[in-house]
C-alpha positions as YAML, in Angstrom:
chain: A
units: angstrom
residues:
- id: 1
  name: UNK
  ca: [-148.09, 310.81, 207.12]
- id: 2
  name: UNK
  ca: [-147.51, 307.04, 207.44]
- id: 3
  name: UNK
  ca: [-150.86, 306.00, 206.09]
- id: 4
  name: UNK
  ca: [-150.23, 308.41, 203.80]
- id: 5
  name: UNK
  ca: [-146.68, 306.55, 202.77]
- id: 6
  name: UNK
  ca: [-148.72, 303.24, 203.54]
- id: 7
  name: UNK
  ca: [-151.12, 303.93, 200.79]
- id: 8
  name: UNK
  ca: [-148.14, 305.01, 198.24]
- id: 9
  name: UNK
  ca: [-146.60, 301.84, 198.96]
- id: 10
  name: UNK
  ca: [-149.49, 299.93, 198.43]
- id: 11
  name: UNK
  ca: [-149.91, 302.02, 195.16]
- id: 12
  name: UNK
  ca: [-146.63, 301.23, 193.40]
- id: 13
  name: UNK
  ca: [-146.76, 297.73, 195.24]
- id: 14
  name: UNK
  ca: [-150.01, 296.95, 192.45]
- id: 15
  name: UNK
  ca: [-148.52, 298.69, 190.21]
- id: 16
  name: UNK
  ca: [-145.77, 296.52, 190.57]
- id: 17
  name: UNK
  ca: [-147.98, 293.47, 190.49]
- id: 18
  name: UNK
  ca: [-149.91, 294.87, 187.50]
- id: 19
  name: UNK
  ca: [-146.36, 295.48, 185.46]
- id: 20
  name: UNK
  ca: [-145.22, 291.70, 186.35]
- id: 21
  name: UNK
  ca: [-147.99, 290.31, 185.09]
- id: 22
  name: UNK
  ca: [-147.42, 291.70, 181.86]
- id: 23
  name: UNK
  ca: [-144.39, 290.63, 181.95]
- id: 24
  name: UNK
  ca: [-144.86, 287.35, 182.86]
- id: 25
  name: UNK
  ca: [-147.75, 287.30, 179.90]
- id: 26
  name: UNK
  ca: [-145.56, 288.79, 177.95]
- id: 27
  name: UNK
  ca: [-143.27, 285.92, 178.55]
- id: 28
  name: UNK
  ca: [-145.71, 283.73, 178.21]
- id: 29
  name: UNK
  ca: [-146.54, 284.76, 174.74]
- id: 30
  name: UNK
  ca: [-142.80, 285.17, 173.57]
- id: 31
  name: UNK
  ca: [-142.14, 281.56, 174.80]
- id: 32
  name: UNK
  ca: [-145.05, 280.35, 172.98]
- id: 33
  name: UNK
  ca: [-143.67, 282.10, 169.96]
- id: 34
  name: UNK
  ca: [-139.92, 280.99, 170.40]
- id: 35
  name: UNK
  ca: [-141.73, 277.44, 170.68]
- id: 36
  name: UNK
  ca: [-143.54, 277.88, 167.57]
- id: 37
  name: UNK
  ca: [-140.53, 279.37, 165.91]
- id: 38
  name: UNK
  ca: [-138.97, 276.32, 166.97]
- id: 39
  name: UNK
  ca: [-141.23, 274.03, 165.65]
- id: 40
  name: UNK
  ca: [-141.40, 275.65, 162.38]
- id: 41
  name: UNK
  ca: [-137.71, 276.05, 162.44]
- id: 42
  name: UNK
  ca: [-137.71, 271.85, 163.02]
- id: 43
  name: UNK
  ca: [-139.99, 271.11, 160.29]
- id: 44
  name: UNK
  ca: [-138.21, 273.34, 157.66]
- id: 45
  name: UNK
  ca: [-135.00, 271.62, 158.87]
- id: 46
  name: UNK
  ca: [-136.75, 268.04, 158.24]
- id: 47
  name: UNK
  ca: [-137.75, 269.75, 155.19]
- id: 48
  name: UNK
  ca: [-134.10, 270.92, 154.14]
- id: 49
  name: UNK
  ca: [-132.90, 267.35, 155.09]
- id: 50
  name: UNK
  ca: [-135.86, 266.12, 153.16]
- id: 51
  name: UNK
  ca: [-135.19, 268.18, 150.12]
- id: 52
  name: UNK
  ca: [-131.28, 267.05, 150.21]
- id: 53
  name: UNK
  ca: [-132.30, 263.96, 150.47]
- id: 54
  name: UNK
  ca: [-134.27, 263.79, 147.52]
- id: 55
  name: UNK
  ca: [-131.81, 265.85, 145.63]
- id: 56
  name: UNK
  ca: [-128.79, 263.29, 146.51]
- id: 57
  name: UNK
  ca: [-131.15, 260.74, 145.14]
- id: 58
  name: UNK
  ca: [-131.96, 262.44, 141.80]
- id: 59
  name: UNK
  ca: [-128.25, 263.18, 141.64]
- id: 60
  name: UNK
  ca: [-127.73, 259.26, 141.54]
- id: 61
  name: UNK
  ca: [-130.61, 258.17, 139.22]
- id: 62
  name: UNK
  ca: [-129.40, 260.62, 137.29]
- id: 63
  name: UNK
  ca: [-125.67, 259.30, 137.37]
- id: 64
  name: UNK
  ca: [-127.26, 256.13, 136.72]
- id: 65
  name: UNK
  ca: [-128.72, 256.91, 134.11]
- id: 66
  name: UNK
  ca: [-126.16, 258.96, 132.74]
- id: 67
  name: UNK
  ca: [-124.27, 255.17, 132.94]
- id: 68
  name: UNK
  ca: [-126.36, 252.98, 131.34]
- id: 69
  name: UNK
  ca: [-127.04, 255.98, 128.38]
- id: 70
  name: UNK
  ca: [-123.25, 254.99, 127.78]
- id: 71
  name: UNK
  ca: [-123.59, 251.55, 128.49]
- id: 72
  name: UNK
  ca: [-126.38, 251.69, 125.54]
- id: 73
  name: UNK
  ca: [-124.13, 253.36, 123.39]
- id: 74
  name: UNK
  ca: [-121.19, 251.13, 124.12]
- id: 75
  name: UNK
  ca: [-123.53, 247.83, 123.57]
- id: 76
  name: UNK
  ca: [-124.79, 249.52, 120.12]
- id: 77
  name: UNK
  ca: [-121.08, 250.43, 119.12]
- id: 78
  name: UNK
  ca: [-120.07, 247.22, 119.74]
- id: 79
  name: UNK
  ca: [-123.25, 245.48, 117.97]
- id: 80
  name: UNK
  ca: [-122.37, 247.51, 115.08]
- id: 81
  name: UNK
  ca: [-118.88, 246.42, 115.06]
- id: 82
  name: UNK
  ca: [-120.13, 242.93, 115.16]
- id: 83
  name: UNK
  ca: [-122.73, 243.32, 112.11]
- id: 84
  name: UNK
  ca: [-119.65, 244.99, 110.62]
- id: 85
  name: UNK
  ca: [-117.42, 242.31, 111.31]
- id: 86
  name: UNK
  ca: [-120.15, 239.72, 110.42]
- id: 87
  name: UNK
  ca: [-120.32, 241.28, 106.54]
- id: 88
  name: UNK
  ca: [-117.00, 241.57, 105.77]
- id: 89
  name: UNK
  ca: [-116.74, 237.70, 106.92]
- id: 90
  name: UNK
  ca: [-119.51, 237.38, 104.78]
- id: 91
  name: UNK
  ca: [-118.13, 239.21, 102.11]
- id: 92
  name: UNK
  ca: [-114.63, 237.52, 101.99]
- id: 93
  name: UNK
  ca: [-116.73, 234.00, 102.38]
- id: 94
  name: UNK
  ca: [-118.57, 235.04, 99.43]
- id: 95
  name: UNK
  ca: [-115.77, 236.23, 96.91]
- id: 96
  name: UNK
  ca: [-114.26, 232.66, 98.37]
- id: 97
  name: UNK
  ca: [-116.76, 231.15, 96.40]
- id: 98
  name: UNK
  ca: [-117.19, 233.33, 93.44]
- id: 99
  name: UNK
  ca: [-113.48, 232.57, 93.17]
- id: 100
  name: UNK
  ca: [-113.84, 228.57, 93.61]
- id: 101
  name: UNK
  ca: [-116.85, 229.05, 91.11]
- id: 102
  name: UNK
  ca: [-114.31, 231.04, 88.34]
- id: 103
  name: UNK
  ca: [-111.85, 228.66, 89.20]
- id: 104
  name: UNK
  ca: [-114.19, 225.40, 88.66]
- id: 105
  name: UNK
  ca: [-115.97, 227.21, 85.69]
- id: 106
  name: UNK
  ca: [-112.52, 227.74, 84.04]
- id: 107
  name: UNK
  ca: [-111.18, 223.96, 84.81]
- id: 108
  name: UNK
  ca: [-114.51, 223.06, 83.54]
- id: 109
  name: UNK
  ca: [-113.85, 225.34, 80.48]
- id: 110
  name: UNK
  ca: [-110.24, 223.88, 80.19]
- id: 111
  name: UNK
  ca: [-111.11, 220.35, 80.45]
- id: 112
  name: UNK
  ca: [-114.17, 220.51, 77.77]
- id: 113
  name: UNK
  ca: [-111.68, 222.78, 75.43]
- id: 114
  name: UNK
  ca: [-109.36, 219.51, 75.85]
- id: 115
  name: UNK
  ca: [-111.42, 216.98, 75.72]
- id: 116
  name: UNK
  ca: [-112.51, 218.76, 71.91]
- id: 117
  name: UNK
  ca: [-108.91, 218.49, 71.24]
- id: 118
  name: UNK
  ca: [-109.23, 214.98, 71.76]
- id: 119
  name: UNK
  ca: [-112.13, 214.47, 70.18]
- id: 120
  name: UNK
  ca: [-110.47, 216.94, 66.94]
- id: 121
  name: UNK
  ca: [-107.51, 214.91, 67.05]
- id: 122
  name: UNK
  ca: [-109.23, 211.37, 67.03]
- id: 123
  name: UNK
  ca: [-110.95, 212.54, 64.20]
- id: 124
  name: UNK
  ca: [-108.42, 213.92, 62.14]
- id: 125
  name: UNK
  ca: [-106.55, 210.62, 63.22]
- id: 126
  name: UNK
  ca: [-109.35, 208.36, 62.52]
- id: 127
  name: UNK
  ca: [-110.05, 210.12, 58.73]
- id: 128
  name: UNK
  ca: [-106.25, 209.73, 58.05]
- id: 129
  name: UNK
  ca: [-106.05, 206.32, 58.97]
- id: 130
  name: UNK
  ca: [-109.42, 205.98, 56.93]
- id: 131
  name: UNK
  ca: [-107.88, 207.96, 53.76]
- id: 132
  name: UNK
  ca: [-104.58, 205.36, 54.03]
- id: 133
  name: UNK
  ca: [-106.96, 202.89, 53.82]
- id: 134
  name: UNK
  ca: [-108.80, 203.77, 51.28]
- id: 135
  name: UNK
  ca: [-106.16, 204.74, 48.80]
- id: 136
  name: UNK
  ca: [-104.60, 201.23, 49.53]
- id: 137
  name: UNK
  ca: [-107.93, 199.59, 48.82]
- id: 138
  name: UNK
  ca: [-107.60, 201.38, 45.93]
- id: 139
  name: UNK
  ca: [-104.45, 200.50, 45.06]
- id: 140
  name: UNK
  ca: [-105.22, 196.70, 45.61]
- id: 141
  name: UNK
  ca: [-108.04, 197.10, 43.15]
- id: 142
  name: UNK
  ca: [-105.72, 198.18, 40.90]
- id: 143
  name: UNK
  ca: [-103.35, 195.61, 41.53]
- id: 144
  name: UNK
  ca: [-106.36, 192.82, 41.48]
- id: 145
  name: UNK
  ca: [-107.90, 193.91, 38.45]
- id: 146
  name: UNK
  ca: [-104.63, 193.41, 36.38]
- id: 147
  name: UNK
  ca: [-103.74, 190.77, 38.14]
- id: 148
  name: UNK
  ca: [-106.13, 189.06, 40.61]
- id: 149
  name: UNK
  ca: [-104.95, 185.73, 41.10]
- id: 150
  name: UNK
  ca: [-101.37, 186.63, 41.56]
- id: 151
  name: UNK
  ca: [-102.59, 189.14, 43.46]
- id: 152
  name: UNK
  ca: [-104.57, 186.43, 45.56]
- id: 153
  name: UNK
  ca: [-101.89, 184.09, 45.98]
- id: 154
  name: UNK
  ca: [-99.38, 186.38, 47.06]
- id: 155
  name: UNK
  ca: [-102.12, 188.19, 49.55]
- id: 156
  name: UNK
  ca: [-102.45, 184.39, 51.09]
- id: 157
  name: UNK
  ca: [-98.72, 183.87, 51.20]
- id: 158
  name: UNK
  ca: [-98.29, 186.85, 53.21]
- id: 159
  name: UNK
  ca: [-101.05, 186.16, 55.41]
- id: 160
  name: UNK
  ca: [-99.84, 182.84, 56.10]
- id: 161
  name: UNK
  ca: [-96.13, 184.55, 56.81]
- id: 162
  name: UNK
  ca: [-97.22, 187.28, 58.90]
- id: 163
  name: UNK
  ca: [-99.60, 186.62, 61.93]
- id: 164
  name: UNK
  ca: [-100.72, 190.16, 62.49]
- id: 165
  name: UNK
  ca: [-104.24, 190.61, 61.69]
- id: 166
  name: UNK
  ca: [-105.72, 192.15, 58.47]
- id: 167
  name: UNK
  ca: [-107.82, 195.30, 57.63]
- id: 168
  name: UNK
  ca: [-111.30, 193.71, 56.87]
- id: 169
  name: UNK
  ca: [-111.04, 196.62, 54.04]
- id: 170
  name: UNK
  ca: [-108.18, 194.90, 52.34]
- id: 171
  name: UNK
  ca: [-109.72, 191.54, 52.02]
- id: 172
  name: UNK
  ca: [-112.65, 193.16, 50.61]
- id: 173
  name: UNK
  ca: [-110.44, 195.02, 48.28]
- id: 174
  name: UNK
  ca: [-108.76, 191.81, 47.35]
- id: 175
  name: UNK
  ca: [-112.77, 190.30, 46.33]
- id: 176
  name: UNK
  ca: [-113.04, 192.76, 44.28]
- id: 177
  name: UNK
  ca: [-115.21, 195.52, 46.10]
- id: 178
  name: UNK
  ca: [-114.65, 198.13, 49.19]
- id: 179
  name: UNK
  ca: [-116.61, 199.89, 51.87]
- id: 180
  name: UNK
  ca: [-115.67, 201.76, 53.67]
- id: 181
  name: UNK
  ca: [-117.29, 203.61, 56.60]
- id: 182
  name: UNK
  ca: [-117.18, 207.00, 58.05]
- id: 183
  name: UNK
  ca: [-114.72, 206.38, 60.75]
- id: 184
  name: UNK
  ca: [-112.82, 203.23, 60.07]
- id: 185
  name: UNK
  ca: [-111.42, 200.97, 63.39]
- id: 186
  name: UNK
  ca: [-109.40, 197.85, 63.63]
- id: 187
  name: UNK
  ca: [-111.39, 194.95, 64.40]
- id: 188
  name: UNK
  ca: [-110.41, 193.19, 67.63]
- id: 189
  name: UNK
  ca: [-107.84, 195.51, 68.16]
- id: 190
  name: UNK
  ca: [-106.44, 198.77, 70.33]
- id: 191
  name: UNK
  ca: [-106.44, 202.07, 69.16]
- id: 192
  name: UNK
  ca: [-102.55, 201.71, 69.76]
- id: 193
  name: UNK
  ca: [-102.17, 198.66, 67.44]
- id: 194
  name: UNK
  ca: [-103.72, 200.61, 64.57]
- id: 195
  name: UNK
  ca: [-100.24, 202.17, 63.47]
- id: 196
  name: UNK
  ca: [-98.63, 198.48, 63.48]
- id: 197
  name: UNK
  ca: [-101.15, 196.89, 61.50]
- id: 198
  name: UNK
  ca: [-101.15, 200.15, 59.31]
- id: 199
  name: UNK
  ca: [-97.39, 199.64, 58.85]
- id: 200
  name: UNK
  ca: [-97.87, 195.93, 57.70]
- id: 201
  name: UNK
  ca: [-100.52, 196.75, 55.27]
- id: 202
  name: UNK
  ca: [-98.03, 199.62, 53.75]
- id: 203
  name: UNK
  ca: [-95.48, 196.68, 53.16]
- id: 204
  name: UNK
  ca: [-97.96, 194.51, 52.22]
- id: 205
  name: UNK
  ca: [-98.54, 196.56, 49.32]
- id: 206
  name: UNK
  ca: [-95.27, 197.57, 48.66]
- id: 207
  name: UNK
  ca: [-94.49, 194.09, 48.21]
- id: 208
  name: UNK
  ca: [-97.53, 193.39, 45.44]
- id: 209
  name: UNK
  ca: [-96.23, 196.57, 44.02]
- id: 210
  name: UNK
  ca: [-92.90, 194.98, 43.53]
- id: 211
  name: UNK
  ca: [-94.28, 191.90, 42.08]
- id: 212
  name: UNK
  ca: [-96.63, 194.31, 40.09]
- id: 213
  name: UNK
  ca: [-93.60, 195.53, 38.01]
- id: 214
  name: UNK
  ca: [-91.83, 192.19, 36.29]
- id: 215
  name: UNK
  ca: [-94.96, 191.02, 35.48]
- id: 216
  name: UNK
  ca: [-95.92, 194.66, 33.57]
- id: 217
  name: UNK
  ca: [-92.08, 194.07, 32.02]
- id: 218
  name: UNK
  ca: [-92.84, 190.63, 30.49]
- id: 219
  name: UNK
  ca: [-95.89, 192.12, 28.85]
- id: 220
  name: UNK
  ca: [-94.24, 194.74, 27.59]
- id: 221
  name: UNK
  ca: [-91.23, 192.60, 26.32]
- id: 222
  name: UNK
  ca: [-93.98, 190.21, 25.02]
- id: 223
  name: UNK
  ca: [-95.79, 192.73, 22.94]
...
């Protein structure tokens, strides 16, 4: 009966043995599982972190380059403000000068229109002064060819009387013969002298005029 017990102890003792083992192998092998569960849990952790990492740094390119996109909008916006700016500057500077050129043109235009008035009235001056002239040469060569040496002598008195220059015209008048020119001009003298001399030639004739008439009275008396 004891060896009998003996043995059935000794019986579930290995089986004992035998069932620990497996469980210790089986430990063995869960452990070395949980260890490579660990592992792999690790490196997809590192991977996570790895992965956020990455992310947070695409995040900030990309907010980067979100920033200079509107930094290069900004800079063009402004640049076209500037070539804006720059024409209508341009613009204003131009119609500044097409404005100074209208404005010179017309002065221009204004001072030539004068100057023709000038030049108009000069001429019309100059060809009325000439026609006075001439119709007083005339009338000396009237006078002179009824009477040319009392014509003479009286043209010498007054000469002598008067110191004021004479028309060149005149004393050719008083020879006998006339030229006259297109645009006649006092010899020696200013354009603003012309009207004084013109004034003593007038009374010059006036003055043979009135000696003109006794003598035409006696001849008609005489006859």
């Amino acid at each position: 009966m004891a060896r009998a017990q003996i043995i059935e102890l000794k019986a579930e003792l290995e089986c004992e043995r035998q069932k620990s083992k497996k469980v210790e192998s089986l430990n063995k092998r869960l452990a070395k599982e949980l260890f490579k569960e660990k592992k792999g849990r690790e490196s997809l952790e590192r991977v996570c972190k790895e992965l956020s990492a990455d992310k947070a740094k695409a995040d900030k390119m990309k907010k980067e380059i979100e920033e200079e996109r509107k930094m290069l909008r900004t800079a063009e916006v402004i640049r076209e403000e500037r070539v804006h700016m720059k024409l209508a500057e341009a613009k204003l500077l131009l119609e500044e000068k097409m404005l100074e050129l209208t404005d010179a043109k017309n002065i221009q235009r204004e001072s030539s229109i004068s100057m023709e008035e000038e030049d108009h009235g000069r001429r019309n001056n100059t060809t009325s002064n000439a026609v006075d002239c001439a119709s007083l040469g005339q009338n000396l060569r009237f006078v002179m060819a009824e009477k040319p040496s009392f014509g003479v002598h009286s043209m010498a008195m007054k000469s002598r009387a008067t110191p004021e220059p004479e028309n060149p015209h005149i004393k050719r008048g008083i020879k006998g013969f006339v030229e006259f020119p297109k645009v006649v001009r006092a010899i020696g003298c200013r354009r603003k002298d012309f009207g004084s001399k013109l004034e003593c030639q007038k009374a010059q004739l006036k003055i043979l005029l009135k000696q003109k008439r006794p003598v035409q009275l006696d001849c008609l008396t005489a006859s």
